[in-house]
C-alpha positions as CSV (number, residue, x, y, z in Angstrom):
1,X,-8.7,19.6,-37.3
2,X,-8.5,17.4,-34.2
3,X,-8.7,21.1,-32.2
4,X,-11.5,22.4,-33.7
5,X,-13.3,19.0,-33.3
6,X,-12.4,19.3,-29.5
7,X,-13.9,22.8,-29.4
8,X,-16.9,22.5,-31.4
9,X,-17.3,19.4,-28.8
10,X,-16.8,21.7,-25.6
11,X,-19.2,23.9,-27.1
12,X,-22.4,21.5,-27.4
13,X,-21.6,19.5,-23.9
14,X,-21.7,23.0,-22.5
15,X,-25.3,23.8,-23.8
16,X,-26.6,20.7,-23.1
17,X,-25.4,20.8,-19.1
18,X,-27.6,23.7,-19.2
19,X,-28.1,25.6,-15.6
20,X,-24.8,23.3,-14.8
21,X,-23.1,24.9,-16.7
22,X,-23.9,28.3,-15.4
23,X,-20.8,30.0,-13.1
24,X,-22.2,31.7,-9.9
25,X,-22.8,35.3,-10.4
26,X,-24.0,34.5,-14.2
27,X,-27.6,34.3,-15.5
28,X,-29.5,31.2,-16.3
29,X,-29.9,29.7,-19.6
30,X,-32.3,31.5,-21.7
31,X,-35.8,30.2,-22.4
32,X,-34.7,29.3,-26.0
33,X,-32.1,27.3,-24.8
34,X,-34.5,25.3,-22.9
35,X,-36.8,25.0,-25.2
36,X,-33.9,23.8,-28.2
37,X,-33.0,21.2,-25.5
38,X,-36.8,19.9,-25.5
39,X,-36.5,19.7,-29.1
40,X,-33.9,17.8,-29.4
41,X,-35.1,15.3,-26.5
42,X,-38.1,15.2,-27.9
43,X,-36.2,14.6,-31.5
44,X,-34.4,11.5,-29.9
45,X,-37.6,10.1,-28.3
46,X,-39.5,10.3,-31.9
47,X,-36.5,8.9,-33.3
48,X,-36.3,5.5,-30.6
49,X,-40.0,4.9,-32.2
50,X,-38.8,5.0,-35.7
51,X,-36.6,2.6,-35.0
52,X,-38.2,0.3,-33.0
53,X,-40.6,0.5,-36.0
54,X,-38.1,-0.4,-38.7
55,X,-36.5,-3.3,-36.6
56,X,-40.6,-4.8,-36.4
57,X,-40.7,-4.6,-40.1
58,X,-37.4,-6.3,-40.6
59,X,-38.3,-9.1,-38.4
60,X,-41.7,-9.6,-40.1
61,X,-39.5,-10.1,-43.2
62,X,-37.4,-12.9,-41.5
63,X,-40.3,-14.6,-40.8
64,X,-41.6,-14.4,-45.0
65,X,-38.1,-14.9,-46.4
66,X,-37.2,-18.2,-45.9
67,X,-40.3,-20.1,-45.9
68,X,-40.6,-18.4,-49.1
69,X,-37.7,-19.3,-50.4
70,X,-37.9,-22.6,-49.2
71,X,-41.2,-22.7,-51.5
72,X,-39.2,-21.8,-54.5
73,X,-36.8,-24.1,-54.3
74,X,-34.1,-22.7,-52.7
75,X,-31.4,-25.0,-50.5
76,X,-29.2,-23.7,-48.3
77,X,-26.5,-22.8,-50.5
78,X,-28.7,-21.1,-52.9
79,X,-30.0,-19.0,-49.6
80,X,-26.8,-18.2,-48.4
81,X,-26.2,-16.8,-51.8
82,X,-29.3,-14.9,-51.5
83,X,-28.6,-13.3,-48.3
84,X,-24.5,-12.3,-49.7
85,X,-26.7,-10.4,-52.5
86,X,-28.2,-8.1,-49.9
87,X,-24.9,-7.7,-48.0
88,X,-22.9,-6.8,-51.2
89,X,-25.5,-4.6,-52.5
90,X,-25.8,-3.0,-48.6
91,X,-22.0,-2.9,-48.2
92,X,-21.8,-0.6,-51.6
93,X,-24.6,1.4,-50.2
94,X,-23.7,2.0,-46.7
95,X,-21.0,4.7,-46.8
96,X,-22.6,6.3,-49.6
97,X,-25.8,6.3,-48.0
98,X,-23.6,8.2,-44.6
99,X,-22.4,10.5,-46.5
100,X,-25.9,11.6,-47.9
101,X,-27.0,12.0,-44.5
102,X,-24.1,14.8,-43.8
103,X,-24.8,16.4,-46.7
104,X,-28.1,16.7,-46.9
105,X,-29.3,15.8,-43.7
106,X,-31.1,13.6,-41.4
107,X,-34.8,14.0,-42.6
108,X,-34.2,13.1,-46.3
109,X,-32.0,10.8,-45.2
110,X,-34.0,8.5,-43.0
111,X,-37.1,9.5,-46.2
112,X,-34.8,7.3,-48.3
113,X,-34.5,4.8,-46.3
114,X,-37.7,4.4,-45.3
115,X,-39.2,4.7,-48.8
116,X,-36.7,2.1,-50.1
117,X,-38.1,-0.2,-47.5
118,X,-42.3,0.4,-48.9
119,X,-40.4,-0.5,-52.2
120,X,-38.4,-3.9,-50.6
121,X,-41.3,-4.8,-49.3
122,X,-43.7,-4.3,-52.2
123,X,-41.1,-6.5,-54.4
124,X,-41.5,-9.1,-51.9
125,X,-45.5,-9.1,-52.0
126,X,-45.4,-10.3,-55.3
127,X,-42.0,-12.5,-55.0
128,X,-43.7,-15.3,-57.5
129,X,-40.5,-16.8,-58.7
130,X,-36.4,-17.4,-57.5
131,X,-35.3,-14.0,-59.5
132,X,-38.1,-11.4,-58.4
133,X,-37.1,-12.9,-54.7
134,X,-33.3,-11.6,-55.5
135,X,-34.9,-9.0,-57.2
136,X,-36.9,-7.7,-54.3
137,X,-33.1,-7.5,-52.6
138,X,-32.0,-4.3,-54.9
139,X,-34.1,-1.4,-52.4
140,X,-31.4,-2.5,-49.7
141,X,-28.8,-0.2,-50.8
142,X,-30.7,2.6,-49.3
143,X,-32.7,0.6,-46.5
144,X,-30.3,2.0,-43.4
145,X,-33.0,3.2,-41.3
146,X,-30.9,2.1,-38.1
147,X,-27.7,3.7,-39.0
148,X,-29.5,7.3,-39.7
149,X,-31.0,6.6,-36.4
150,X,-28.3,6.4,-34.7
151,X,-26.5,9.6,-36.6
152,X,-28.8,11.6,-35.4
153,X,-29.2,10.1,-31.8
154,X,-25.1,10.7,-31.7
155,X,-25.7,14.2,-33.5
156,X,-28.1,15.2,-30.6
157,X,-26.4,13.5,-27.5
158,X,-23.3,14.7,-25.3
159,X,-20.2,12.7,-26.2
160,X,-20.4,11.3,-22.2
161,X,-23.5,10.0,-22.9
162,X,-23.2,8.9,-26.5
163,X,-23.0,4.7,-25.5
164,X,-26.0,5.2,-23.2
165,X,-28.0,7.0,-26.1
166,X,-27.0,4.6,-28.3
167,X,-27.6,1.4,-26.2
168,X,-31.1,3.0,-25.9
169,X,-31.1,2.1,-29.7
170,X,-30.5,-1.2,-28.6
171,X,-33.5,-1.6,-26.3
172,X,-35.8,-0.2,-29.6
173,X,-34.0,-2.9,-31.2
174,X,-35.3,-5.6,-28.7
175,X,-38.7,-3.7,-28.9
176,X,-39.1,-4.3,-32.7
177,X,-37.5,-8.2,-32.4
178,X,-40.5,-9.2,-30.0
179,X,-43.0,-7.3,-32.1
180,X,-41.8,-8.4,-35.5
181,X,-40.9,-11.5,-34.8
182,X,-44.6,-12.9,-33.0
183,X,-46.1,-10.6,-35.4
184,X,-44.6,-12.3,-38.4
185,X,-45.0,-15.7,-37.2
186,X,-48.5,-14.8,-36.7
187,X,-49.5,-13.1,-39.8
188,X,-47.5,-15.6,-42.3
189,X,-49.2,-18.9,-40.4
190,X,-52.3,-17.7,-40.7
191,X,-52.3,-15.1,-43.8
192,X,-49.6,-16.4,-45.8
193,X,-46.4,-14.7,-47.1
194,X,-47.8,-12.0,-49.3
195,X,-50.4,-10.6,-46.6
196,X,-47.4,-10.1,-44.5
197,X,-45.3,-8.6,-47.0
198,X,-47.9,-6.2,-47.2
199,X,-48.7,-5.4,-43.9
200,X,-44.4,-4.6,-43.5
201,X,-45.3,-2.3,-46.7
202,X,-48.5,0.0,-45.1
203,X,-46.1,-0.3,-42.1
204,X,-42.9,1.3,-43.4
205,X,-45.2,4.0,-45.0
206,X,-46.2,5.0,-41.8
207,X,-42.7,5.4,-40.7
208,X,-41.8,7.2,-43.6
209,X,-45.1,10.0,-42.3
210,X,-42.8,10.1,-39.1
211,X,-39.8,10.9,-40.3
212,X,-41.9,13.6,-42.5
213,X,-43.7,15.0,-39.6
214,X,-41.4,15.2,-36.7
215,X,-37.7,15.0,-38.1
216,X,-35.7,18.1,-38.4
217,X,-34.2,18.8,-41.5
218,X,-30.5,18.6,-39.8
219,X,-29.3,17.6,-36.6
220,X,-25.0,18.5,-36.9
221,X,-24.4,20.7,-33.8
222,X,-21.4,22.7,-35.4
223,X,-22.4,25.8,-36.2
224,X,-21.4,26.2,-40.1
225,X,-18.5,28.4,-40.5
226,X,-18.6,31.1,-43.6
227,X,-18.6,28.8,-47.0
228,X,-18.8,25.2,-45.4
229,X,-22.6,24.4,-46.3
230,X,-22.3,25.4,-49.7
231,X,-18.8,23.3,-49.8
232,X,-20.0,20.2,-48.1
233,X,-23.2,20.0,-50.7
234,X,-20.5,20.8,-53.6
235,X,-19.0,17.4,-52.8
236,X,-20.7,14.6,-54.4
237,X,-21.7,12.1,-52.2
238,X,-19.7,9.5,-54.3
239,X,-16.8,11.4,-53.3
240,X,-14.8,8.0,-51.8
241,X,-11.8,10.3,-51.1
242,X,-14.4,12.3,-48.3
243,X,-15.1,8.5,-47.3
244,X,-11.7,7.0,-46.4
245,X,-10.5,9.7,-45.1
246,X,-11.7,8.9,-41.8
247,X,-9.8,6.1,-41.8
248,X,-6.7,8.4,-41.2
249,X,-8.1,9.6,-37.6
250,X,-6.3,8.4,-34.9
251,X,-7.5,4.3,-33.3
252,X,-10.1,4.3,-36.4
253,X,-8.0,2.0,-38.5
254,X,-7.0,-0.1,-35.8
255,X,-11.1,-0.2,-34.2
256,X,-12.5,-1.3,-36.9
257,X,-10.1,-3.9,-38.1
258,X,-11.5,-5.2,-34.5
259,X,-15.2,-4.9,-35.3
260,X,-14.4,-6.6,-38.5
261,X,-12.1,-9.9,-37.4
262,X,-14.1,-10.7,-34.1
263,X,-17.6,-9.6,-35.1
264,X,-17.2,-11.9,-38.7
265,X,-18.0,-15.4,-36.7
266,X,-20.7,-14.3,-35.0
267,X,-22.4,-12.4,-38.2
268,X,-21.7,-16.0,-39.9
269,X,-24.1,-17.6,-37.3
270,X,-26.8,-14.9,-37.4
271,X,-27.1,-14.5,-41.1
272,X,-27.6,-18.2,-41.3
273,X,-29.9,-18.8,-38.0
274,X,-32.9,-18.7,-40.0
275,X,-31.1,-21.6,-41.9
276,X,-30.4,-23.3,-38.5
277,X,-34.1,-22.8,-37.3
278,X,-35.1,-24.1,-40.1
279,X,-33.6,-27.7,-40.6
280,X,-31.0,-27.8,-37.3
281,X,-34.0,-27.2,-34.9
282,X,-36.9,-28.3,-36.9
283,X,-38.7,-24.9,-36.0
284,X,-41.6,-24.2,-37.5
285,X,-43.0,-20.2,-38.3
286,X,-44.6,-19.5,-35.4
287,X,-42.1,-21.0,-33.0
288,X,-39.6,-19.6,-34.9
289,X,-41.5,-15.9,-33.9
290,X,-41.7,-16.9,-30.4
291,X,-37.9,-18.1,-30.6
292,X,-37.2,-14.6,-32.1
293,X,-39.1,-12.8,-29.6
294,X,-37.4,-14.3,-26.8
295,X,-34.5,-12.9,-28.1
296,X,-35.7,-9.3,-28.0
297,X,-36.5,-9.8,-24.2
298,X,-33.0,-10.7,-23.6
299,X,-32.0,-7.8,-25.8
300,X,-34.0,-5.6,-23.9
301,X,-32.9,-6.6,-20.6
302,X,-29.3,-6.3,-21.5
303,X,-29.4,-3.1,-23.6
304,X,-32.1,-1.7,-21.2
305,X,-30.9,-2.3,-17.8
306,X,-26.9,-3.4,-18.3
307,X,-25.1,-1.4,-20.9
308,X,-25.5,1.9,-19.5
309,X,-24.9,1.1,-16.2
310,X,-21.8,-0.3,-17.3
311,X,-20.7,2.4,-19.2
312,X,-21.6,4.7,-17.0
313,X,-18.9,2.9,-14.7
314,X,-15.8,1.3,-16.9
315,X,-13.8,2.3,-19.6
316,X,-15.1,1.6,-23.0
317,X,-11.4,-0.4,-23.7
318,X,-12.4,-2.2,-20.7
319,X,-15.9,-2.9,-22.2
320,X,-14.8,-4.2,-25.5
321,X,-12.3,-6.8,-23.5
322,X,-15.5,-8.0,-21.9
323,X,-17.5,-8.4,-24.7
324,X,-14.9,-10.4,-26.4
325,X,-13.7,-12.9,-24.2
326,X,-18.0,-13.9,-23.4
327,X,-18.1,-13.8,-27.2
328,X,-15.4,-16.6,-27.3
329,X,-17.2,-18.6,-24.8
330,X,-20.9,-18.2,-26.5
331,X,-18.7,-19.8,-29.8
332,X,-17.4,-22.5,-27.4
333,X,-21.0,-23.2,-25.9
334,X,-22.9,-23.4,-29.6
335,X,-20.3,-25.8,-30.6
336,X,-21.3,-28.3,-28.3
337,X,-25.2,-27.5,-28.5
338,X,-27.8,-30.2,-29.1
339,X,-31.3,-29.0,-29.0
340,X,-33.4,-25.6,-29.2
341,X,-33.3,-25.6,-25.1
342,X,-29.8,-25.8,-24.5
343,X,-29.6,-22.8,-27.2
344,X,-31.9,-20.8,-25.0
345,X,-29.6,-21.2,-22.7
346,X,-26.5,-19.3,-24.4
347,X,-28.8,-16.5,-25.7
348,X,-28.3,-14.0,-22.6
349,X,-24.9,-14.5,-23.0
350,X,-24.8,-14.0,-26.8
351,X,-27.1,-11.2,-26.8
352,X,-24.6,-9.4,-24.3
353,X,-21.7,-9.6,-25.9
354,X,-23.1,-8.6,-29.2
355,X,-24.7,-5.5,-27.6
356,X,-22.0,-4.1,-25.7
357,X,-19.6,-5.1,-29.2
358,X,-21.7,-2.8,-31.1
359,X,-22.3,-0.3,-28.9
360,X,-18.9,0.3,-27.2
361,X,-17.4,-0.2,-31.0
362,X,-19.9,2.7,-32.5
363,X,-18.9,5.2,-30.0
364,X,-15.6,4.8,-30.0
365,X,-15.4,5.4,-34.0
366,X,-18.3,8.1,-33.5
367,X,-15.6,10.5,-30.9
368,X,-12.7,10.0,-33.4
369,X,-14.0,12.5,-35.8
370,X,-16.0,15.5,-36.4
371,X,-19.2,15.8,-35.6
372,X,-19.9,17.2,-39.4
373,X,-19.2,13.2,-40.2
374,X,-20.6,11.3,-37.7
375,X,-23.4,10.2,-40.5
376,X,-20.4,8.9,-42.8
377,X,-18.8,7.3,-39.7
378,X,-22.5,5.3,-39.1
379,X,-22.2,4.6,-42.8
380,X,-19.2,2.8,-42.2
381,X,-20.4,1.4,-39.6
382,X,-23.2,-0.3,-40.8
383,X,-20.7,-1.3,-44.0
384,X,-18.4,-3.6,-41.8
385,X,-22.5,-5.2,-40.6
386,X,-22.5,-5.9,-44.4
387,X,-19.4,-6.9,-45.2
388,X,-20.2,-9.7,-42.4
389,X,-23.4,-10.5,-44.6
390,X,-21.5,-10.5,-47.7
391,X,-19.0,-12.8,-46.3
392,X,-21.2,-14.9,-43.9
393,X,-23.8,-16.4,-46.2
394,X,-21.1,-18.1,-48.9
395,X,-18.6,-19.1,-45.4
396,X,-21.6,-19.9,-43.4
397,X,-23.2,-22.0,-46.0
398,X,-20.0,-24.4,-46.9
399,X,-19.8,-24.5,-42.9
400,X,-23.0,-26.0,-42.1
401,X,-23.2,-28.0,-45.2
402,X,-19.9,-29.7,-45.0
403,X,-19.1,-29.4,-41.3
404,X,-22.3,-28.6,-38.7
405,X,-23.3,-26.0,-36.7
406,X,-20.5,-26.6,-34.2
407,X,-17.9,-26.0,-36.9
408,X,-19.4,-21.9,-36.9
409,X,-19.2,-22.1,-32.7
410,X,-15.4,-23.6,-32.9
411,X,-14.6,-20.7,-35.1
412,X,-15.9,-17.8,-32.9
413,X,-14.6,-19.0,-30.4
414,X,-10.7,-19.7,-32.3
415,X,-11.0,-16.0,-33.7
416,X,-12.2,-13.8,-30.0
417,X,-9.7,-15.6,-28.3
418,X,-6.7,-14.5,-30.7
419,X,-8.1,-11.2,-30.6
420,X,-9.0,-11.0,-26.7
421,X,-5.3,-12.2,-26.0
422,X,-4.1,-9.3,-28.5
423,X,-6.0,-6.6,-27.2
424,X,-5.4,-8.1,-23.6
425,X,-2.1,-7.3,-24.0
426,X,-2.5,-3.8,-25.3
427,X,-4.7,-2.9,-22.4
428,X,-2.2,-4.5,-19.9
429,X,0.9,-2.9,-21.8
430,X,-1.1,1.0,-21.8
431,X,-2.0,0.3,-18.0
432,X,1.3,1.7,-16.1
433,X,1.1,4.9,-18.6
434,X,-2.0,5.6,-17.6
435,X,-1.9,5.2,-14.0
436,X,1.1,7.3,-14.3
């Protein structure tokens, strides 16, 4: 397996080098070469817009959700509850949803997605009462615009390159913070929360008329062999067995029990920052927006300008190290925070570390296994994101209510230390080997 993965992979980095590639003496690549190479650039660029898109309509939605919930009578314990609902409902739907993208490709996969989110948001519009606002939750099973996106950004990009592509995700991701964010604030101060429920509707059915219009049916690289099409459609898609199997590759186990354990206290604090906008820093929606909307700047700058330069010039072991240990410090530094400013002043910080995390994290599980299943991989990807939500909301909740804000810092920063020290070690004990 692991040798035909390596030669399917030899294969595509070979046509996309291009004229590179070419030994002296040899002709050029052919004109259709070319033009499949602008296709699949031009694939990637439509898909950057899709999902700076979907990233605007989910940040309009932070800015409805709580206010709205706050209108019906929610606390923060009954929110936090709320927000485990859509990461047990996304953690379910995540893998599945992967391996419907490998089997029947990108286009009707990132169709689903964005026509579960018209639905999400319709259900929100007219949100009148505590059930239609879990209610309104249910669409999220399918609602993995992002993790498509980046199966097919890692289906069309060189396996060098794959982190840079994918931070490029990251800068979309920024993008559609700023705009959704403001926007939101906007629309919901001056229009109200069902106006701007709406608006995220009519704008997730024009991403859905991208996807339609510009997205090829399938992006996988391999060229099917005799009998594989027909047997990779044959297997349901609730085939869990064609799931966990990934597991068995080589450093998956072991990556994502790291994405899991250090990336759990900082998904505690994001699920429930809304919460901590809301009563810890007295924000109110349109300074919540602009709050928001600082973040994508930072996001931008980081994912825009940093992470590929760094990748570009350390290992991605090396990488991860990093993004841990300034994790453990961002915990340390919003357990002793006071005031909205002083949080402005960890956000650079935070919004590295997160970045790189993801990034060097999605990668690494992305060149451990075929490139037939890097759609299931992304699904498992964005499952561990929801497992975080499933978990965060309920732990985050008792946290706050019971203990502070500081008490979620103090335990980001307990949990990356213990796993910086332990992969520390690792990385120190592998060195001499691999100087060898």
């Amino acid at each position: 397996m692991r040798h035909r993965t390596s030669y399917s992979a030899e294969q595509y980095m070979a046509k996309m080098r291009g004229r590179e590639e070419t030994a002296p003496g040899t002709s050029p690549p052919s004109r259709d070469n070319v033009t499949e190479q602008q296709k699949r650039t031009k694939t990637i660029y439509i898909v950057y817009v899709i999902a700076a898109l979907d990233i605007t309509w989910m940040f309009l939605q932070f800015s409805v959700t709580p206010y709205l919930a706050k209108k019906l009578g929610f606390n923060t314990l009954w929110f936090g509850y709320l927000q485990t609902t859509v990461g047990v409902i996304q953690l379910c739907g995540g893998p599945l949803f992967g391996r419907f993208g490998d089997v029947f490709g990108a286009r009707a996969a990132l169709s689903l997605a964005c026509s579960s989110t018209v639905v999400f948001f319709l259900l929100l519009a007219v949100a009148e009462n505590p059930a239609m606002l879990f209610i309104h939750k249910l669409p999220t099973i399918f609602m993995h615009v992002l993790p498509a996106c980046q199966m097919v950004v890692t289906d069309l990009s060189a396996p060098e390159k794959r982190a840079d592509a994918l931070s490029k995700l990251g800068l979309c991701f920024g993008v559609g913070m700023i705009a959704g964010s403001t926007l939101g604030g906007h629309l919901n101060t001056r229009f109200g929360e069902t106006f701007t429920a709406g608006f995220g509707a009519v704008g997730s059915t024009f991403s859905l008329l991208l996807v339609l219009k510009f997205i090829p049916k399938t992006t996988k690289s391999q060229a099917p062999t005799p009998g594989r099409d027909s047997e990779n459609k044959s297997k349901s898609i609730f085939n869990v067995g064609e799931i966990t199997r990934l597991l068995k590759f080589p450093g998956v186990k072991r990556t994502f029990l790291v994405k899991i354990v250090a990336g759990l206290p900082s998904g505690i604090f994001q699920v429930m920052f809304s919460i901590i906008a809301l009563d810890f820093f007295k924000l109110k929606p349109e300074q919540n927006g602009y709050l928001m909307a600082y973040f994508g700047i930072a996001s931008m700058v980081v994912q825009g300008a940093v992470v590929g330069r760094l990748t570009a010039r350390y290992s991605e072991s090396s990488l991860l190290l990093l993004s841990i240990g300034v994790s453990s410090l961002v915990g340390l530094a919003q357990a002793y925070m006071q005031d909205v400013f002083q949080f402005c002043l960890i956000v650079v910080p935070m919004m590295f570390s997160l970045s790189v995390f993801n990034v060097i994290t999605d990668s690494m599980l992305t060149k451990s296994v075929p490139a037939s299943d890097t759609g299931t991989m992304m699904g498992l990807c964005a499952s561990v994101q929801s497992l975080l939500r499933t978990v965060g909301p309920t732990a985050g909740g008792f946290m706050y209510v019971h203990y502070g804000v500081s008490s979620i810092g103090l335990l980001q920063f307990v949990v990356n230390i213990g796993v910086f020290a332990h992969l520390l070690q690792r990385h120190l004990g592998k060195t001499p080997d691999h100087q060898e």
